[in-house]
MIPA-367791 format. One record per residue (C-alpha): residue number from 1; y, x, z; residue in one letter. Coordinates in steps of 0.2 Angstrom, whole numbers, always signed. Layout:
+-----+-------+-------+-------+-----+
:   n :    py :    px :    pz : res :
+-----+-------+-------+-------+-----+
: NUM :     Y :     X :     Z :   a :
...
+-----+-------+-------+-------+-----+
This chain:
+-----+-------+-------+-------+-----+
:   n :    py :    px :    pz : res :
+-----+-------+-------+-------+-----+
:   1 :  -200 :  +733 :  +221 :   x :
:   2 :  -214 :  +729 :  +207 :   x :
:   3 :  -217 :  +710 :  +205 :   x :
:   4 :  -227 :  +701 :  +219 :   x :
:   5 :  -241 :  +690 :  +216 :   x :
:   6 :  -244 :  +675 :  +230 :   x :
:   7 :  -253 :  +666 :  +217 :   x :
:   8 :  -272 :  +672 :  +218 :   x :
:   9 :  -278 :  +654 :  +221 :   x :
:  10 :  -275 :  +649 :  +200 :   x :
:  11 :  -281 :  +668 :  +194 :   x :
:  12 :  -286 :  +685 :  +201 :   x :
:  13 :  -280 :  +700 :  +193 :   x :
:  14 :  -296 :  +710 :  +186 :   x :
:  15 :  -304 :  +722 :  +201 :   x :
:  16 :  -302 :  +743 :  +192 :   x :
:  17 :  -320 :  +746 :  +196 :   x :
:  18 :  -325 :  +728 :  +186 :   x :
:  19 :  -318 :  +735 :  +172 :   x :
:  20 :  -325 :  +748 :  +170 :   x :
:  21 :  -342 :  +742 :  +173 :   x :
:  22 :  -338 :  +730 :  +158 :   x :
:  23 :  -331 :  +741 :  +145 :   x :
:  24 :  -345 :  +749 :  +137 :   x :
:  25 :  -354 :  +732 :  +136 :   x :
:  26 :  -338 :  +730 :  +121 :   x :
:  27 :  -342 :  +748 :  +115 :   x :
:  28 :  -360 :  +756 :  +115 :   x :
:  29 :  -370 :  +744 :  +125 :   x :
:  30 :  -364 :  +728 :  +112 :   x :
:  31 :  -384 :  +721 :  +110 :   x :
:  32 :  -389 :  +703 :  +110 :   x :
:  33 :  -398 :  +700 :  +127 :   x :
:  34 :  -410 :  +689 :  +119 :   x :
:  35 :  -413 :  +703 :  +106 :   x :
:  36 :  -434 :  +712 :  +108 :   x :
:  37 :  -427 :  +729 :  +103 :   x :
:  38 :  -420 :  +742 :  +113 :   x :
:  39 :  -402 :  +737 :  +113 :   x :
:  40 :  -406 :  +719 :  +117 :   x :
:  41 :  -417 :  +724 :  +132 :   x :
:  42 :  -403 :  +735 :  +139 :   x :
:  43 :  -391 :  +720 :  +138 :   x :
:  44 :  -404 :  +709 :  +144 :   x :
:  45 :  -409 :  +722 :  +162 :   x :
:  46 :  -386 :  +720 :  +165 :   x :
:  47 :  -389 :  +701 :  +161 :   x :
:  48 :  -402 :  +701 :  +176 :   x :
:  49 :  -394 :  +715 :  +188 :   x :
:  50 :  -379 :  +704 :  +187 :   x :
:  51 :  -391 :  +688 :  +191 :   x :
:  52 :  -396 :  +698 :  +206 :   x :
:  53 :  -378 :  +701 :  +213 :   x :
:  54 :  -372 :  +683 :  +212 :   x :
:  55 :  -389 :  +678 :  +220 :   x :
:  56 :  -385 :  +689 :  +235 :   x :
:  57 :  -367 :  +684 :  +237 :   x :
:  58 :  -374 :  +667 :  +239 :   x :
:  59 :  -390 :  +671 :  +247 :   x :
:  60 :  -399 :  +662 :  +236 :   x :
:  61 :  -415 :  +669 :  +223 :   x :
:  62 :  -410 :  +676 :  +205 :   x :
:  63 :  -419 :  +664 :  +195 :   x :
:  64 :  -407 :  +649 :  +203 :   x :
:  65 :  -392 :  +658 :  +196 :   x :
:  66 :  -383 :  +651 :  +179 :   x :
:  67 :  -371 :  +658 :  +170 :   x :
:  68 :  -356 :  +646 :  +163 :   x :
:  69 :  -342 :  +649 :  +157 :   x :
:  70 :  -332 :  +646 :  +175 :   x :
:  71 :  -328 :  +631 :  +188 :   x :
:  72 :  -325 :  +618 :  +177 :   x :
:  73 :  -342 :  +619 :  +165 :   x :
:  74 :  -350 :  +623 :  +182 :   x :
:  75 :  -345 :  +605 :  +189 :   x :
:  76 :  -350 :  +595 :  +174 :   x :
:  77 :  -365 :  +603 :  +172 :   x :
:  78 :  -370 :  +598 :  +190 :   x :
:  79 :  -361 :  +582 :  +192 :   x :
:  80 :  -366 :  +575 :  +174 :   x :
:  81 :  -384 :  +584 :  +177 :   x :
:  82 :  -389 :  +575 :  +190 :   x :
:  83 :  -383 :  +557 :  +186 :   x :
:  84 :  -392 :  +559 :  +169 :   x :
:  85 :  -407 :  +563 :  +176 :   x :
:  86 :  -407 :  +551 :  +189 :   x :
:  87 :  -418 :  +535 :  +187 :   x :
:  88 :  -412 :  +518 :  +186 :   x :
:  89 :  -395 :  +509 :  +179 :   x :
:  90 :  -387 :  +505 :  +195 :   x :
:  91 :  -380 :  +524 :  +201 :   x :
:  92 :  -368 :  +529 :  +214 :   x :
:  93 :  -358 :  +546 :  +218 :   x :
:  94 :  -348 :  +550 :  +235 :   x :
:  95 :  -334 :  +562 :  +233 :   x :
:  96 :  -316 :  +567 :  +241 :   x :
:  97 :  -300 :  +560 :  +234 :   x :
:  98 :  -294 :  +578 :  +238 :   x :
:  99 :  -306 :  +586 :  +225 :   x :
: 100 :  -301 :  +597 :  +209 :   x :
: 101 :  -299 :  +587 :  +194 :   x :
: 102 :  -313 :  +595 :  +186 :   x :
: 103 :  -323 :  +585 :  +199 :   x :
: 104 :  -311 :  +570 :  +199 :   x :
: 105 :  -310 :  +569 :  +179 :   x :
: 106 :  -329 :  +569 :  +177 :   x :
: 107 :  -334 :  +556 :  +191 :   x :
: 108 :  -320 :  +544 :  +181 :   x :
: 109 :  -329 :  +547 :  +166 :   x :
: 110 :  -347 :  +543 :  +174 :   x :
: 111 :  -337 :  +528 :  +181 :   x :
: 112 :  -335 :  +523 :  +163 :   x :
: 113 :  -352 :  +524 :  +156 :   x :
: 114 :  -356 :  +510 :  +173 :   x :
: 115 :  -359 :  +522 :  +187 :   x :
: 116 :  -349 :  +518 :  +203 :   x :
: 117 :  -339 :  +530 :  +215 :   x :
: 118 :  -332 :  +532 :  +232 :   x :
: 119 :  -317 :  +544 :  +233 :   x :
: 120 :  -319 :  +546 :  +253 :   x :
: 121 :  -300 :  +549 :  +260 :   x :
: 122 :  -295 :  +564 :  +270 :   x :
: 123 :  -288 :  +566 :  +290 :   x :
: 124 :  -271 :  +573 :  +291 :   x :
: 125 :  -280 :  +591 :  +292 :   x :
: 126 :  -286 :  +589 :  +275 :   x :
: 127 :  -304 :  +588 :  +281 :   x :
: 128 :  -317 :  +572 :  +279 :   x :
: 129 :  -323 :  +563 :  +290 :   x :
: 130 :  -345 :  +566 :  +289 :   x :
: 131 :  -348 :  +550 :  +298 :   x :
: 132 :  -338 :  +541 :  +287 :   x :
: 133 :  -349 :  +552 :  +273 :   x :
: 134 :  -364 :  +544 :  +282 :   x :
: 135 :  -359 :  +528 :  +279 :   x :
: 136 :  -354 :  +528 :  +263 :   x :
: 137 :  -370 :  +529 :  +256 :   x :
: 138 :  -380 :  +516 :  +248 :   x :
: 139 :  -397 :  +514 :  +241 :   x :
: 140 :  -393 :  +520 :  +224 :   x :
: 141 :  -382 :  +535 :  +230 :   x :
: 142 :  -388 :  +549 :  +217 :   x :
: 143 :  -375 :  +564 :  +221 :   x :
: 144 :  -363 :  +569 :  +235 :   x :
: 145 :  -351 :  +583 :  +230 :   x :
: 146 :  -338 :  +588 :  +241 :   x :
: 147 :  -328 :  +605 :  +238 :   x :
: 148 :  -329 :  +621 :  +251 :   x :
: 149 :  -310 :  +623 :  +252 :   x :
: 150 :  -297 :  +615 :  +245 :   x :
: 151 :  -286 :  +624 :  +231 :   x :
: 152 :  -271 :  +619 :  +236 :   x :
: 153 :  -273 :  +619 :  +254 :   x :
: 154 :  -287 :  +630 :  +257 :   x :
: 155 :  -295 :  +618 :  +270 :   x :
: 156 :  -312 :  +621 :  +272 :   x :
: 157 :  -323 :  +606 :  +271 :   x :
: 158 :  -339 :  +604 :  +285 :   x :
: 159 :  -355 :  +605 :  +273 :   x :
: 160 :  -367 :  +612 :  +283 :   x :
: 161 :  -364 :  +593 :  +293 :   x :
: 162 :  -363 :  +586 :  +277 :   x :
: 163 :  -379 :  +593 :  +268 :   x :
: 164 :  -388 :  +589 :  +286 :   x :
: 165 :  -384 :  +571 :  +280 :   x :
: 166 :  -387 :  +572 :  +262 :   x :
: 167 :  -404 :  +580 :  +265 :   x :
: 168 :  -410 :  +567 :  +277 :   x :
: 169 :  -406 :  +553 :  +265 :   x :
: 170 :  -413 :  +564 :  +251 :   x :
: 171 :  -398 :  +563 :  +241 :   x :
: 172 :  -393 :  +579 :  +230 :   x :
: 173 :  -378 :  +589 :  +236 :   x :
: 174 :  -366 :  +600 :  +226 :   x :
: 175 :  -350 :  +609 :  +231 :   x :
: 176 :  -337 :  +615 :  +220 :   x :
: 177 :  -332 :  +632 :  +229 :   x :
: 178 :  -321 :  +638 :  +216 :   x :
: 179 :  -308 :  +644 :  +231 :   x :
: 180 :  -320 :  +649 :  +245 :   x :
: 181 :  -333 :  +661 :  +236 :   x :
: 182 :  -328 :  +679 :  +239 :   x :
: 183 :  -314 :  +673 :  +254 :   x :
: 184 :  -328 :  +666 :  +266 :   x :
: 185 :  -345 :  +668 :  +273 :   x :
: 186 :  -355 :  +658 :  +259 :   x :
: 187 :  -373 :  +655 :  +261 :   x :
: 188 :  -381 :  +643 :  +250 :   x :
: 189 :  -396 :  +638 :  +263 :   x :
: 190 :  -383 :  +637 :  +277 :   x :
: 191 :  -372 :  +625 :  +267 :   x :
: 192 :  -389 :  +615 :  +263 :   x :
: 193 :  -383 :  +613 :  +244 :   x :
: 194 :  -392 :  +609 :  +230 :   x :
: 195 :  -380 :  +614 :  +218 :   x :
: 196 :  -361 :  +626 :  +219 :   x :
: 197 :  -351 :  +632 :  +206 :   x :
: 198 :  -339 :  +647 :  +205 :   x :
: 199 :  -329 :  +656 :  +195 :   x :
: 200 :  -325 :  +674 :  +190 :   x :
: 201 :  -306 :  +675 :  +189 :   x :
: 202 :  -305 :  +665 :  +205 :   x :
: 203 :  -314 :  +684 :  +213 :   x :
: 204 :  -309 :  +698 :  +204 :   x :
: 205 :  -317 :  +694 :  +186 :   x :
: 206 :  -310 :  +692 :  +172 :   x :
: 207 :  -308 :  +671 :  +166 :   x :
: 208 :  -321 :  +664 :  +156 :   x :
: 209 :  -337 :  +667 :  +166 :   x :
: 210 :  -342 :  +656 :  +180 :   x :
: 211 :  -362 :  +652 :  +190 :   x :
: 212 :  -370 :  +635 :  +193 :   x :
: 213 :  -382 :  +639 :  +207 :   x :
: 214 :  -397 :  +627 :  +206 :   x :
: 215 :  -409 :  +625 :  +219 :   x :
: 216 :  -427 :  +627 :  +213 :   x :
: 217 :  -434 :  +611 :  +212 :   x :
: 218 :  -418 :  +601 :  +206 :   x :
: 219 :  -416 :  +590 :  +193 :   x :
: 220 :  -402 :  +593 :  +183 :   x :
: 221 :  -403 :  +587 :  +164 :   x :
: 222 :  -393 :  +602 :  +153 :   x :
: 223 :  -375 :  +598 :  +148 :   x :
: 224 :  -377 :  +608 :  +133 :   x :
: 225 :  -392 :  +609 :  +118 :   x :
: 226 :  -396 :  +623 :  +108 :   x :
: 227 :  -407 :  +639 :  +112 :   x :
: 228 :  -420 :  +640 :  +125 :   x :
: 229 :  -408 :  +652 :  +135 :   x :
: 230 :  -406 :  +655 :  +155 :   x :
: 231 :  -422 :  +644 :  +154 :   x :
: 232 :  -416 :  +629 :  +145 :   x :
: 233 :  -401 :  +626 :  +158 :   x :
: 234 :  -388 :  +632 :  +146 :   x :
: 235 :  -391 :  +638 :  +129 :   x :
: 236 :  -378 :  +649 :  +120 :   x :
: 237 :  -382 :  +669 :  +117 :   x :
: 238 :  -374 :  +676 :  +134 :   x :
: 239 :  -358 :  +683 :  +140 :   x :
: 240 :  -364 :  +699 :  +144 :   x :
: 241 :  -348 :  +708 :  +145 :   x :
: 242 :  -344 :  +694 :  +156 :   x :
: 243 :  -356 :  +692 :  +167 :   x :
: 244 :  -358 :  +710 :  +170 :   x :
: 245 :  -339 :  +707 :  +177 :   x :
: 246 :  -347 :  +695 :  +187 :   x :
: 247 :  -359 :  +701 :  +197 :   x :
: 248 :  -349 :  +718 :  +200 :   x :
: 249 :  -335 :  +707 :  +206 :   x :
: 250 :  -349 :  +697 :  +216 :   x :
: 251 :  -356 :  +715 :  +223 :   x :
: 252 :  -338 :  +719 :  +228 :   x :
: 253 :  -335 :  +704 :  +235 :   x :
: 254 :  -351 :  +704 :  +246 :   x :
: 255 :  -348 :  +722 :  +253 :   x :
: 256 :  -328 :  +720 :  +257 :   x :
: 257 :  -327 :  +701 :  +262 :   x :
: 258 :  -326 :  +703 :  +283 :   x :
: 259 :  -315 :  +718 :  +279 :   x :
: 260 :  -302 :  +708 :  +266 :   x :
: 261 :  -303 :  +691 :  +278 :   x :
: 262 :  -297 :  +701 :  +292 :   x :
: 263 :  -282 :  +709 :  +283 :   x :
: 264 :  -278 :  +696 :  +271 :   x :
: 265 :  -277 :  +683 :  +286 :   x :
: 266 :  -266 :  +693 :  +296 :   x :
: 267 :  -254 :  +695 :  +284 :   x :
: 268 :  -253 :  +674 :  +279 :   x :
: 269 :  -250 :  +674 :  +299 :   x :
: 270 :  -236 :  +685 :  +296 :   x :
: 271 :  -229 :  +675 :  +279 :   x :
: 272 :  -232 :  +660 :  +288 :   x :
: 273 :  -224 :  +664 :  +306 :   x :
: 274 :  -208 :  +671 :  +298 :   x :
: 275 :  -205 :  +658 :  +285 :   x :
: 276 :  -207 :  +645 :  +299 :   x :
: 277 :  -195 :  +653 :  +310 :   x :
: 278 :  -181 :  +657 :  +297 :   x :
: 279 :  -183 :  +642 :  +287 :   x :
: 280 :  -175 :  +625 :  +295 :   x :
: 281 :  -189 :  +611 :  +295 :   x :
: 282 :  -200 :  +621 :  +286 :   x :
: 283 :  -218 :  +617 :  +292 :   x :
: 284 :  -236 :  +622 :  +287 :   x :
: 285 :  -247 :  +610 :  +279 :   x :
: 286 :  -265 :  +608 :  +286 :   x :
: 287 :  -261 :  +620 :  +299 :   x :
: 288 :  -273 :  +615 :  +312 :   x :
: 289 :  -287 :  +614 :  +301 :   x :
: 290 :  -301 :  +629 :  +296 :   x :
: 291 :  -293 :  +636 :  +281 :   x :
: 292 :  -298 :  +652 :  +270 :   x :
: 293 :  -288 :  +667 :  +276 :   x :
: 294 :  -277 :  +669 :  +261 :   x :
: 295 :  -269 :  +651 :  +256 :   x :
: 296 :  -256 :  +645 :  +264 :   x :
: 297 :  -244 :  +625 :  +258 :   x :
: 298 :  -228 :  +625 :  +266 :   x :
: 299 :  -214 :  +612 :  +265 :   x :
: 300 :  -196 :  +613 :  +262 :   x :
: 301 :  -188 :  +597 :  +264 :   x :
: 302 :  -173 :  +594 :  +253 :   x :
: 303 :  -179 :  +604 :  +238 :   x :
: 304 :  -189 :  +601 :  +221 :   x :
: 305 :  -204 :  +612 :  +223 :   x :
: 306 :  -203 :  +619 :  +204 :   x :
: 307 :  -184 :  +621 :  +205 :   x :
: 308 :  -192 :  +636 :  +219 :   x :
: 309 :  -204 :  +643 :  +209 :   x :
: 310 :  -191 :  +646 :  +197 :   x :
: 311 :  -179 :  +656 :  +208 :   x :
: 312 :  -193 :  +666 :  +216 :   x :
: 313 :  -199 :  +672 :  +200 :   x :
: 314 :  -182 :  +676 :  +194 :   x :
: 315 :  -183 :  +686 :  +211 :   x :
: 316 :  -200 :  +696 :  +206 :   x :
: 317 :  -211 :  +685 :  +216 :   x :
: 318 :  -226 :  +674 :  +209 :   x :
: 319 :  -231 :  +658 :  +220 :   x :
: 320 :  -236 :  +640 :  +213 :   x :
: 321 :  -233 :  +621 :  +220 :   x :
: 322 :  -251 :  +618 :  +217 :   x :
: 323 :  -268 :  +620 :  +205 :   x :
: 324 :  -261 :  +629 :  +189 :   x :
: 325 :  -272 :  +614 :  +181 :   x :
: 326 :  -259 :  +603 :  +183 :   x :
: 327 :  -242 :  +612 :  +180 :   x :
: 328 :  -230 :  +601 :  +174 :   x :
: 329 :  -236 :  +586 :  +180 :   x :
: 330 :  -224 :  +571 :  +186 :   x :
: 331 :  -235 :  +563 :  +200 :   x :
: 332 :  -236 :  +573 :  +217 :   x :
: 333 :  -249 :  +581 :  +221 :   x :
: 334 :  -264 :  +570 :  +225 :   x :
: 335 :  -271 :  +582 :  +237 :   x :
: 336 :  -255 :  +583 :  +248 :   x :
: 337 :  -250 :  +562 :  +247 :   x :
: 338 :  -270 :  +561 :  +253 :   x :
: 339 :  -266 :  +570 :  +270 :   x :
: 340 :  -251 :  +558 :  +272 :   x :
: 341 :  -235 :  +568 :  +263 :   x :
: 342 :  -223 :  +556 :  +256 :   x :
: 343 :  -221 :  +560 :  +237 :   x :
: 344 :  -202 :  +569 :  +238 :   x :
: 345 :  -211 :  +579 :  +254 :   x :
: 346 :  -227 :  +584 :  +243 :   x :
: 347 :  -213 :  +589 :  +227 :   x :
: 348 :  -205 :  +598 :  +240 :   x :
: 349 :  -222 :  +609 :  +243 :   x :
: 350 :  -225 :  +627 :  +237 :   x :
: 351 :  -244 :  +637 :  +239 :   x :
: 352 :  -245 :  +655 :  +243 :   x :
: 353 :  -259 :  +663 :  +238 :   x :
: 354 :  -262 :  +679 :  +246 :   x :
: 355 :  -275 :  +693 :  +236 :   x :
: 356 :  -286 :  +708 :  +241 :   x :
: 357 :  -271 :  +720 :  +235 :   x :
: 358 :  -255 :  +711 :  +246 :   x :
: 359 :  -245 :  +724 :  +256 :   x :
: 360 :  -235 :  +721 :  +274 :   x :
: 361 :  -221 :  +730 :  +263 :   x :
: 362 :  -221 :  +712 :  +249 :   x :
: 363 :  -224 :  +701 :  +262 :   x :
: 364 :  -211 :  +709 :  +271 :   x :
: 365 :  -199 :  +706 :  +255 :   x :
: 366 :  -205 :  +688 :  +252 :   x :
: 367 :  -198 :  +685 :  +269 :   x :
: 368 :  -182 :  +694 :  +264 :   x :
: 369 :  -180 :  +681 :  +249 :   x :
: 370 :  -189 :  +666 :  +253 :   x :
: 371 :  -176 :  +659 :  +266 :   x :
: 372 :  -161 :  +660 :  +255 :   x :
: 373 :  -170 :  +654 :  +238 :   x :
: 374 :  -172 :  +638 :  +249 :   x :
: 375 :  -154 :  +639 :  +256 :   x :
: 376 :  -148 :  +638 :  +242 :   x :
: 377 :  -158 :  +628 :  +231 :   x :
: 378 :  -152 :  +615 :  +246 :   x :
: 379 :  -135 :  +615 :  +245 :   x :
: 380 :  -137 :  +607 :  +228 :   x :
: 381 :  -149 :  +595 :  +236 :   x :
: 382 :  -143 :  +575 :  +238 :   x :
: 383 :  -160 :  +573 :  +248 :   x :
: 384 :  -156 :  +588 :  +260 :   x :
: 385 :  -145 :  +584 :  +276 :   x :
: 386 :  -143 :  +600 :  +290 :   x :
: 387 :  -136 :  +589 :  +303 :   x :
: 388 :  -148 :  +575 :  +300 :   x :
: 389 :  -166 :  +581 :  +297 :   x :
: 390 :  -177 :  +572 :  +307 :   x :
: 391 :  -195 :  +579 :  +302 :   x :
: 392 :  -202 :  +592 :  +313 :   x :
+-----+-------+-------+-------+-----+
């Protein structure tokens, strides 16, 4: 059997007709999209069809749509956007301490230059609490952001309740939905964001193009200085080839999402129920909680998480302990301690990340190699006891 990827949550691989809607943007169709002439104005018209097939994805307008170069510039630019913009010395974020450290990094950044920040804790499910949201705001509070769903456990997170709350304080909201656009309903209004970020190789795109939306009316001061592109927001001549990727991968997305959930979801069920049931003590983390149909954190008591990844790969399949950010770090992963997993509990986690292209058949074969991987790996294991295992 080919290699099996479980690991769509840190990269997707690049959707066939994406590609080809890119390729003649290296080729023939290679003008400026800021250029007057002919070539430039063809560049320009993908630019804004591309503009148009994010916006419906998100159900938001066009003109609210900036292209980035992914998740991370996305989340600065809104996060460092709206503090710089806001009034006043005294300013105040809320965030989760479950987000993505491109959220995390920049608040303790802000935190440096005098701003102050609660990192709202998590319930067992890997959800916040909104009331306790409610009251963590203050006077000063300039910025909620709170991800849609969690990369590492795929928890979704309430916003609708949230952006209810941050609207009648008339503080600005913004979500990192990195892991949710393209897996789940998302609709911009709904959510009651000001502001969300994506990125393309998180759906089918290729890595190094991402979206900030911006809700008309914002204020967001620019991250970046330079030209009077995308209307000032972010200058830099565009990424057409890229952000033709985009918006295709966005159109796809947006006419197969019911269709993918359905299937994709079925078949974490089926990893999931078998892994449990032939595994010993293996249990799945965040389980009661909503979760995006296609990520799935399971522990295996008594091993080392990476000492896992290592057999399985040597076994032809592809599955992570966490955000591909932060391979090869020492500490635990601060998203699994947050929902209450001792450190040697969250080392002994691995994600499985299901995609759009995942068969019965590898899912089938993953249940065939899983079980012994971790057999085996616990025989070696002074932490692992068979006859004296007292998690559940």
């Amino acid at each position: 059997m080919n290699r099996i990827y479980l690991d769509h949550n840190a990269t997707t691989p690049v959707e066939p007709a994406v590609l080809d809607a890119i390729l003649p943007y290296f080729s023939t169709e290679f003008g400026n999209a800021s250029s007057i002439h002919t070539d430039g104005q063809r560049a320009r018209a993908a630019v804004e069809t591309a503009r148009e097939q994010v916006a419906a994805l998100l159900g938001a307008r066009p003109q609210e749509i900036v292209f980035t170069s992914g998740g991370t510039e996305s989340d600065n630019h809104a996060i460092f956007g709206i503090l710089r913009s806001t009034p006043g010395a005294t300013k105040h974020i809320i965030t989760t301490a479950i987000e993505h450290e491109a959220v995390l990094n920049t608040c303790q950044a802000l935190e440096k230059e005098g701003a102050s920040v609660t990192y709202l804790p998590v319930r067992t499910s890997g959800v916040v609490d909104p009331e306790e949201l409610r009251d963590a705001i203050r006077p000063h509070t300039a910025l909620i952001t709170v991800m849609h769903a969690n990369n590492e456990l795929g928890t979704i997170q309430p916003l609708a309740e949230i952006g209810r709350i941050a609207t009648q304080n008339d503080v600005y909201f913004h979500t990192d939905a990195v892991q949710s656009v393209g897996k789940i309903p998302v609709d911009v209004k709904v959510l009651g964001v000001d502001l969300l970020s994506l990125s393309g190789h998180k759906l089918y795109a290729p890595k190094g193009i991402g979206a900030l939306y911006i809700r008309s009316g914002t204020r967001l001061k620019q991250l970046l200085y330079g030209g009077h592109h995308q209307r000032g927001f972010r200058p830099g001549t565009e990424n057409v080839p890229g952000i033709v990727a985009l918006g295709k991968a966005a159109e796809l997305a947006r006419l197969s999402l019911e269709e993918d959930a359905a299937r994709i979801s079925g078949l974490r069920d089926q990893l999931e129920q078998g892994l449990v049931s032939r595994v010993p003590h293996a249990r799945i983390n965040a389980a009661e909680a909503p979760r995006t149909p296609n990520t799935s954190n399971i522990t295996f008591p008594g091993i080392e998480g990476e000492a896992l990844i290592i057999a399985l790969d040597m076994k032809g399949i592809a599955c992570s302990t966490g955000a591909a950010c932060s391979s090869g770090a020492v500490e635990p992963s601060h998203v699994l301690t947050s929902i209450g997993l001792s450190a040697d509990d969250a080392r002994a986690s691995i994600r499985f990340s299901l995609g759009r292209h995942i068969s019965s058949a590898e899912i089938e074969y993953a249940l065939d190699t899983i079980p012994a991987a971790v057999a085996q790996l616990r025989e070696f294991s002074p932490t692992y006891q068979k006859e004296d295992v007292t998690r559940t």
